[in-house]
C-alpha positions in Angstrom: 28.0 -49.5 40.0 31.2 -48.4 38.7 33.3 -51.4 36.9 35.5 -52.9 39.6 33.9 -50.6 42.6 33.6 -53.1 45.8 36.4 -55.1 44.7 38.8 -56.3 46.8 42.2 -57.6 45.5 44.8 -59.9 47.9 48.2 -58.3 48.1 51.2 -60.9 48.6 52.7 -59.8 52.3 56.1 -62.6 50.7 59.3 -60.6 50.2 60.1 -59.7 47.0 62.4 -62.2 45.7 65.5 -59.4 44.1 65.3 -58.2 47.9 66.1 -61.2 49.3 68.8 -62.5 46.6 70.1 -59.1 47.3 70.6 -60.1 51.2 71.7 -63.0 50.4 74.3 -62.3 48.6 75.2 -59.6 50.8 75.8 -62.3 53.2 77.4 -64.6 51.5 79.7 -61.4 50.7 80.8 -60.6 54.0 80.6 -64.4 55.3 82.7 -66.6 52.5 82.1 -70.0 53.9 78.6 -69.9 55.2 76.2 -72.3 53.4 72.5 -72.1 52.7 71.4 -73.3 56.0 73.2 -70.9 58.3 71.8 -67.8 55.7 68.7 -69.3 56.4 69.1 -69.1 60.0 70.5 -65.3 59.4 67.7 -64.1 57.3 65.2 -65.4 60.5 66.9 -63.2 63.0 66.8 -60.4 60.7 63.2 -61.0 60.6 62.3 -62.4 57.3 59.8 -65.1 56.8 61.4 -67.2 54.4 61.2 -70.9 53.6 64.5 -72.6 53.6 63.5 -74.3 50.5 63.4 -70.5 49.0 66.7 -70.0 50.6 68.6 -72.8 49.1 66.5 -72.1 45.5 68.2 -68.4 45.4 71.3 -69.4 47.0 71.7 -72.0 43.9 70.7 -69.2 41.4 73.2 -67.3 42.6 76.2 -69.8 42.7 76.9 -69.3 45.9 77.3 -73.0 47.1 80.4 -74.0 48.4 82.8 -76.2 46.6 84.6 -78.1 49.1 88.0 -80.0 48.2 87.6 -83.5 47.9 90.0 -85.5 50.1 92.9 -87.7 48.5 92.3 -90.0 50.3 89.2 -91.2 52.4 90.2 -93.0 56.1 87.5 -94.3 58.3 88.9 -91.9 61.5 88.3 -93.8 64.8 88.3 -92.1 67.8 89.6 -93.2 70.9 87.6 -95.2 72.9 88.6 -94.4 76.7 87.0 -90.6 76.5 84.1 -89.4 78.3 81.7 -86.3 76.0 81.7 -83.3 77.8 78.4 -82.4 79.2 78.9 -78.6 80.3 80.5 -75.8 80.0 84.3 -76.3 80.9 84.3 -79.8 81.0 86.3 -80.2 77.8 88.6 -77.9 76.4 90.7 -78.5 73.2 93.7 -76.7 72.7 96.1 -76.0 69.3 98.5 -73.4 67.5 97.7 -71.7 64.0 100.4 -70.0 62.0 100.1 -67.2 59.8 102.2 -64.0 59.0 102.3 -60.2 58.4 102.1 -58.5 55.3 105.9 -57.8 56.1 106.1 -61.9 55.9 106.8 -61.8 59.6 105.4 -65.0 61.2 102.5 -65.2 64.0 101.5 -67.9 66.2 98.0 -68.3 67.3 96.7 -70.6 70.1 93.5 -71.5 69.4 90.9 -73.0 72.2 87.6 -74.0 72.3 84.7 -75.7 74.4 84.0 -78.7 72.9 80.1 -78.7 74.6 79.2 -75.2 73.9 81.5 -74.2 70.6 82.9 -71.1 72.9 86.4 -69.7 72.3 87.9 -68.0 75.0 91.5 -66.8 73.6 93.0 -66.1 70.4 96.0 -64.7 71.7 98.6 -63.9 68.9 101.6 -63.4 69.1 105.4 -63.7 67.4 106.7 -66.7 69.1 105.4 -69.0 72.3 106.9 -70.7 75.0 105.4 -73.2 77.1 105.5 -70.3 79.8 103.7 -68.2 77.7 101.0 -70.7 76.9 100.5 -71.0 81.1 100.4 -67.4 81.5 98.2 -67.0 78.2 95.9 -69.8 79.9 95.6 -68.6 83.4 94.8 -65.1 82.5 91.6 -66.2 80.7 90.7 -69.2 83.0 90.7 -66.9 86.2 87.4 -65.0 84.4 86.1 -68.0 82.5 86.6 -70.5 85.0 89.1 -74.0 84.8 88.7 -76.6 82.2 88.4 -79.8 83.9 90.5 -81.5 81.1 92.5 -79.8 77.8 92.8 -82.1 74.6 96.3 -81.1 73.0 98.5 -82.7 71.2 102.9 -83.6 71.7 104.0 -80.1 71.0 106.7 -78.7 73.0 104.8 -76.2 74.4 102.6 -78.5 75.7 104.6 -81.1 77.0 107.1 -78.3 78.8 107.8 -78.4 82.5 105.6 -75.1 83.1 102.7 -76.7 81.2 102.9 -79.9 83.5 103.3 -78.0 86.7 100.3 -75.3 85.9 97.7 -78.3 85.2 98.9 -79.8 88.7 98.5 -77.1 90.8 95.0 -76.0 88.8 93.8 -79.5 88.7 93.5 -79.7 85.0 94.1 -82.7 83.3 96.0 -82.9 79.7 94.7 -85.2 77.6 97.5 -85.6 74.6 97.0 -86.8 71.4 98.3 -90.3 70.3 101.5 -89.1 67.8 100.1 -89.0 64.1 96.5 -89.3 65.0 95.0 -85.8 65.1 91.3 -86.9 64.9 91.8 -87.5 68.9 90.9 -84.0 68.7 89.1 -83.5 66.1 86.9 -80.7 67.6 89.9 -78.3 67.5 91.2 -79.3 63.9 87.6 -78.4 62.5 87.5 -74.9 64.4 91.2 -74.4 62.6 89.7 -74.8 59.4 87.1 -72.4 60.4 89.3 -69.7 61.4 91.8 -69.9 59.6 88.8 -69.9 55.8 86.5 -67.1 57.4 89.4 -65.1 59.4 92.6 -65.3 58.8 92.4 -66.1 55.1 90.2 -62.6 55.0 92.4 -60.3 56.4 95.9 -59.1 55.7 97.8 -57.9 58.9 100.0 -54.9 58.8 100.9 -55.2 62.7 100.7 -57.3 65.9 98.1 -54.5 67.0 96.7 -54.7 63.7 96.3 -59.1 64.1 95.1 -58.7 67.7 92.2 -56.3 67.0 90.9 -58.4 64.0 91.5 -61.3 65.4 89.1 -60.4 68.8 86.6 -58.8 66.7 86.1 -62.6 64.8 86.0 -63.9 67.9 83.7 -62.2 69.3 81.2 -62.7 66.6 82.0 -66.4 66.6 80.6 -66.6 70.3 78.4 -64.3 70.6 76.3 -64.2 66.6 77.5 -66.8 64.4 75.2 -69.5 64.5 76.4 -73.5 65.1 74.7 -76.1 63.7 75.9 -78.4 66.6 74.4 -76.8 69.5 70.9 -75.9 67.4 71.9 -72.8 65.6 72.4 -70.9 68.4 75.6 -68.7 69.2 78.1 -70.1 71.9 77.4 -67.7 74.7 74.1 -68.7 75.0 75.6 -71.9 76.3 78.5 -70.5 78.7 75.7 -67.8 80.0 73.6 -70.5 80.9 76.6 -72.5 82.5 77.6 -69.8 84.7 81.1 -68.9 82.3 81.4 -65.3 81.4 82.5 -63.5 78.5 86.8 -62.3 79.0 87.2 -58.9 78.7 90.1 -58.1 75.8 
C-alpha cells in the first residue's frame, strides 16, 4: 500500500483567526465605543462560532479596548427612594435636550427620550431652537403611534416646566416626574443614553444642514432600536421589547 493511502487527516472547521481580527476590527471601525462583549454578541448573529474568551484575546491584541475617563471625583449617587421600576413598555419614559452644532457653527437642539424598561427611543427630533410648545407638539406626534407614557422623568428646564407642557400631560394623563435641582442621577437612565449618543453619533458625524442632522440622526436611531445590542435587556435590540408590548415602530 502506497505510504499514507487510507489515511485520514482532521481538518479544523475554527475560523481562521486573521479573518476574524479582520471583523473585528471592522467593527470596532464603524462602532467606536462598542466593547468586546457587544462584538462578541455581533460576531454570533453574523454566524460565527466564537468563544468570547477568543473575542476578548483578539480584541486585546488589537488595542481596541476602551479607555474610559476616570472621574474627578467618585460620589456614592443615591436614587430617590419614592419611585416605582417600570415594568413594561411605556410605563417610564425619560426625557432630556442635547446640544450640538453645524459645521457652519450654527447650534441644534436635540430632545432625546427613551424607555427606561425596553432601552427604545422613539424621537430624536432636531431642530434650531425649542419651546415648551414645540416639545408638546414634538411629543404628541410620536405618542399618537407609540402609545402614552404613563409617567416622563425630566428635569427643571423651561421647556418642561412651561404652561403648554403642564396642560398636555393633564389632558393626556401623563405624569411629570422632575428632577430634584442639582441631582441628575434622578434620571440617570437618560444621562447614560446622552453619553451614548452623543460618543457613537453625534461625535461621528459633521452636519452640513438641518436635513443633513435629521437623516443621520434617524438612521442611528433606528439601528439603536432595532440592531444594536443592550446588555440590560439580555443583548437583545429594543424593538424586540416594544413589539412584544404592543408599541410600534414611528414612521420618520
Amino acid at each position: 500500500m502506497p505510504r499514507g493511502a487510507g489515511q485520514f487527516h482532521y481538518k479544523s472547521r475554527r475560523a481562521d483567526q486573521a479573518t476574524v481580527a479582520k471583523r473585528i476590527r471592522e467593527i470596532c471601525e464603524t462602532r467606536v465605543r462598542y466593547g468586546y462583549r457587544r462584538v462578541h454578541v455581533l460576531l454570533e448573529r453574523e454566524g460565527w462560532n466564537i468563544n468570547i474568551k477568543k473575542v476578548y484575546r483578539i480584541y486585546r491584541e488589537l488595542g481596541l479596548q476602551l479607555r474610559n475617563k476616570t472621574p474627578k471625583r467618585r460620589v456614592k449617587a443615591k436614587l430617590r427612594d419614592d419611585r416605582a421600576e417600570a415594568v413594561g413598555p411605556n410605563d417610564v419614559w425619560a426625557m432630556d435636550f442635547v446640544h450640538d452644532q453645524l459645521a457652519t457653527g450654527k447650534k441644534l437642539r436635540v430632545p432625546t427620550v427613551i424607555d427606561t424598561f425596553s432601552r427604545y427611543v422613539p424621537v430624536l427630533d432636531v431642530r434650531f431652537s425649542y419651546r415648551g410648545e414645540d416639545v408638546v407638539a414634538t411629543l404628541d406626534r410620536v405618542c399618537r403611534q407609540t402609545g402614552y407614557p404613563k409617567t416622563i422623568r425630566v428635569d427643571q428646564g423651561t421647556e418642561f416646566v412651561s404652561r403648554d407642557m403642564d396642560l398636555w400631560a393633564y389632558q393626556r394623563g401623563v405624569t411629570l416626574d422632575f428632577s430634584r435641582p442639582g441631582k441628575p442621577t434622578d434620571n440617570a437612565f437618560i444621562e447614560a443614553f446622552n453619553g451614548r449618543f452623543r460618543t457613537e453619533c453625534l461625535n461621528q458625524h459633521w452636519f452640513l444642514t438641518l436635513a443633513d442632522a435629521t437623516e443621520k440622526l434617524e438612521a442611528w436611531r433606528r439601528y439603536y432600536n432595532e440592531e444594536r445590542p443592550h446588555g440590560a435587556i439580555g443583548n437583545k435590540a429594543p424593538i424586540t421589547l416594544t413589539k412584544s408590548g404592543g408599541v410600534t415602530s414611528p414612521s420618520p
